[in-house]
NUKEZA-162757 format. One line per 10 residues: number of its first residue (from 1); their letters; for each residue y, z, x of N, C-alpha, C. Coordinates in Angstrom, 2 decimals, m for minus. Layout:
REM NUKEZA-162757
NUM	a	Y,Z,X,Y,Z,X,Y,Z,X; ...;
REM end
This chain:
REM NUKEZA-162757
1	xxxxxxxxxx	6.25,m11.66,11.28,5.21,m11.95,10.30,5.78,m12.87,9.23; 5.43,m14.21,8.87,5.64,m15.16,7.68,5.12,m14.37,6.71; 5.59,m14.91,5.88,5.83,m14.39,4.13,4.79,m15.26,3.03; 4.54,m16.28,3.58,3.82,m17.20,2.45,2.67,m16.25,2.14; 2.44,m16.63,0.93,1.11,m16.36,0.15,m0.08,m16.79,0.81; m1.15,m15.78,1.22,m2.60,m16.75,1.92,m3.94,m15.80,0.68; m4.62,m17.52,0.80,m5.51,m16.84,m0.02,m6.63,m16.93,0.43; m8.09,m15.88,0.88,m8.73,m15.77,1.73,m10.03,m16.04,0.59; m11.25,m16.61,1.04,m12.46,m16.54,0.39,m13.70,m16.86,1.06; m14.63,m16.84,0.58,m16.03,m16.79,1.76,m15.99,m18.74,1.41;
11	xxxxxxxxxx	m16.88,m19.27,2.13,m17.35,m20.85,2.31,m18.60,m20.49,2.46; m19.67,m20.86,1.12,m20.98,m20.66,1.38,m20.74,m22.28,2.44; m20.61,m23.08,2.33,m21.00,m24.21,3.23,m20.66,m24.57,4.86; m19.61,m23.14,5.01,m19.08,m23.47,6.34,m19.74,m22.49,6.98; m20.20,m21.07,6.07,m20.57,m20.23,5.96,m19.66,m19.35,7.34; m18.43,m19.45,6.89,m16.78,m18.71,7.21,m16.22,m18.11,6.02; m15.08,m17.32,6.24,m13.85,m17.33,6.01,m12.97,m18.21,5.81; m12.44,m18.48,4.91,m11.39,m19.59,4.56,m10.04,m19.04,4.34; m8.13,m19.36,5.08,m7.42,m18.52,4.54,m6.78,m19.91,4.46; m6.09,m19.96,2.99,m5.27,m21.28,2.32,m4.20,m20.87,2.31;
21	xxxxxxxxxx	m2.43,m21.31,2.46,m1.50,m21.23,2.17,m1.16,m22.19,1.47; m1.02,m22.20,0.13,m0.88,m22.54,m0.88,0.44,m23.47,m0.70; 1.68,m22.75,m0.57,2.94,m23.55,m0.22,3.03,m24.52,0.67; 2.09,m24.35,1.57,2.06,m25.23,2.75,1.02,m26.33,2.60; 1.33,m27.39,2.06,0.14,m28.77,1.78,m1.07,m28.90,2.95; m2.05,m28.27,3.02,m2.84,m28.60,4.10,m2.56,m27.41,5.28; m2.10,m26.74,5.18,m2.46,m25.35,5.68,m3.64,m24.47,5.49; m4.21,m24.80,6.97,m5.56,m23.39,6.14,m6.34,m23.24,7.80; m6.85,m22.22,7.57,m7.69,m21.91,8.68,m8.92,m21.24,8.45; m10.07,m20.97,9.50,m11.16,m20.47,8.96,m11.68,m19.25,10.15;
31	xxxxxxxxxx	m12.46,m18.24,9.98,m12.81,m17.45,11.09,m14.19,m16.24,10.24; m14.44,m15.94,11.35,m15.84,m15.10,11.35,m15.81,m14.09,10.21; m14.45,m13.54,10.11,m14.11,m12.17,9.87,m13.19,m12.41,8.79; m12.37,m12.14,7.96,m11.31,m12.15,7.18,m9.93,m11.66,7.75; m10.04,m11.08,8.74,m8.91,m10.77,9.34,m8.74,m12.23,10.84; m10.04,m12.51,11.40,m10.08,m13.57,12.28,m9.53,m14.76,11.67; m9.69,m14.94,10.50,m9.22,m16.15,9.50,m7.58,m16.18,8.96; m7.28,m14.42,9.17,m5.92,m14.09,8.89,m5.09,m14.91,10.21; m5.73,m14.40,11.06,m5.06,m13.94,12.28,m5.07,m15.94,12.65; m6.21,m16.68,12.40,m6.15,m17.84,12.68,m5.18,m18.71,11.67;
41	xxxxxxxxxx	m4.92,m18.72,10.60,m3.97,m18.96,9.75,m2.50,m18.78,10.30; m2.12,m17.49,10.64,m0.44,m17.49,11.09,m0.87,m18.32,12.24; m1.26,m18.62,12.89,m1.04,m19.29,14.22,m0.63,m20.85,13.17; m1.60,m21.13,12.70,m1.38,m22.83,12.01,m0.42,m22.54,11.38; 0.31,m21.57,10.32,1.51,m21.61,10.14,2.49,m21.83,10.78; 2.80,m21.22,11.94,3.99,m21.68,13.35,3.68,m22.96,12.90; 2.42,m23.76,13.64,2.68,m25.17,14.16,3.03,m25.90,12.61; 2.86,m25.42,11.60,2.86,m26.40,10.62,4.38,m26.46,10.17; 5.07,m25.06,10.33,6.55,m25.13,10.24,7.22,m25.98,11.71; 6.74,m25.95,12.95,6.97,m26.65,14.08,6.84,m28.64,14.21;
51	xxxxxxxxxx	6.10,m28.50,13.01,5.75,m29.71,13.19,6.25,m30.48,12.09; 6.91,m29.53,11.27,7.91,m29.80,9.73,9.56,m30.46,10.44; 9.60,m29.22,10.82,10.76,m29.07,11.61,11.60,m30.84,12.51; 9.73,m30.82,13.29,10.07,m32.28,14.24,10.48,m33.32,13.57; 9.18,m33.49,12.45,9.09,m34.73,11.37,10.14,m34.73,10.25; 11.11,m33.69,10.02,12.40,m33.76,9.41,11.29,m33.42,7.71; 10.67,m32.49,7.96,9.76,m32.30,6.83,10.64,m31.19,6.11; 10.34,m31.03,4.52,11.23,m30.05,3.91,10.32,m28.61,4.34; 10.40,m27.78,4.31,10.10,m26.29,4.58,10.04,m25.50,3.34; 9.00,m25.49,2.61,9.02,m24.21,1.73,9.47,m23.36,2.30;
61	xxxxxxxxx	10.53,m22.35,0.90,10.86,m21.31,1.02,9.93,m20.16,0.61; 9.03,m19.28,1.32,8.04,m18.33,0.55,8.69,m17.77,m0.75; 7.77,m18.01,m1.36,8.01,m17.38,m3.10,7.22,m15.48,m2.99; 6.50,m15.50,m2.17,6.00,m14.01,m1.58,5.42,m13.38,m2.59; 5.16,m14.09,m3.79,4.15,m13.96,m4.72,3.53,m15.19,m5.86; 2.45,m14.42,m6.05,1.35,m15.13,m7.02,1.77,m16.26,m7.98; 1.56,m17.17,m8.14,2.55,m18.37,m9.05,1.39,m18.57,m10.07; m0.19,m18.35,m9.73,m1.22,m18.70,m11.01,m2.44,m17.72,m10.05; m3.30,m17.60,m11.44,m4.33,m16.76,m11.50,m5.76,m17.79,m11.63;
REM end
C-alpha cells in the first residue's frame, strides 16, 4: 500500500468520485463508489511512479500527512 495523501470528493459534473494525490502533479482517478475511486487511484499511482522512474522524473517522498486545510 503507497503512503501519499489522496483526497476524495463527489464531481457534481462528472457526477463520480474524484481521488487527487496531491504530491503527485496530475495524479487522480475517478469511480462510482469512493472506495472504486480509491482502488482506481493506487493503480495510477504504480504507473505514475513507473513512468517517473522511466523519464528520470524526481519521485516525491510521501509526507503521509495533511500540508493545508
Amino acid at each position: 500500500m503507497d503512503r501519499y495523501e489522496k483526497i476524495i470528493y463527489w464531481s457534481e459534473e462528472n457526477n463520480r468520485f474524484i481521488a487527487e494525490v496531491p504530491e503527485l502533479p496530475g495524479c487522480m482517478a475517478d469511480g462510482e463508489t469512493e472506495i472504486e475511486a480509491l482502488e482506481n487511484v493506487s493503480i495510477i499511482i504504480s504507473e505514475w511512479i513507473e513512468t517517473a522512474e522511466i523519464t528520470g522524473r524526481e519521485i516525491p517522498v510521501p509526507s503521509g500527512k495533511l500540508m493545508y486545510a
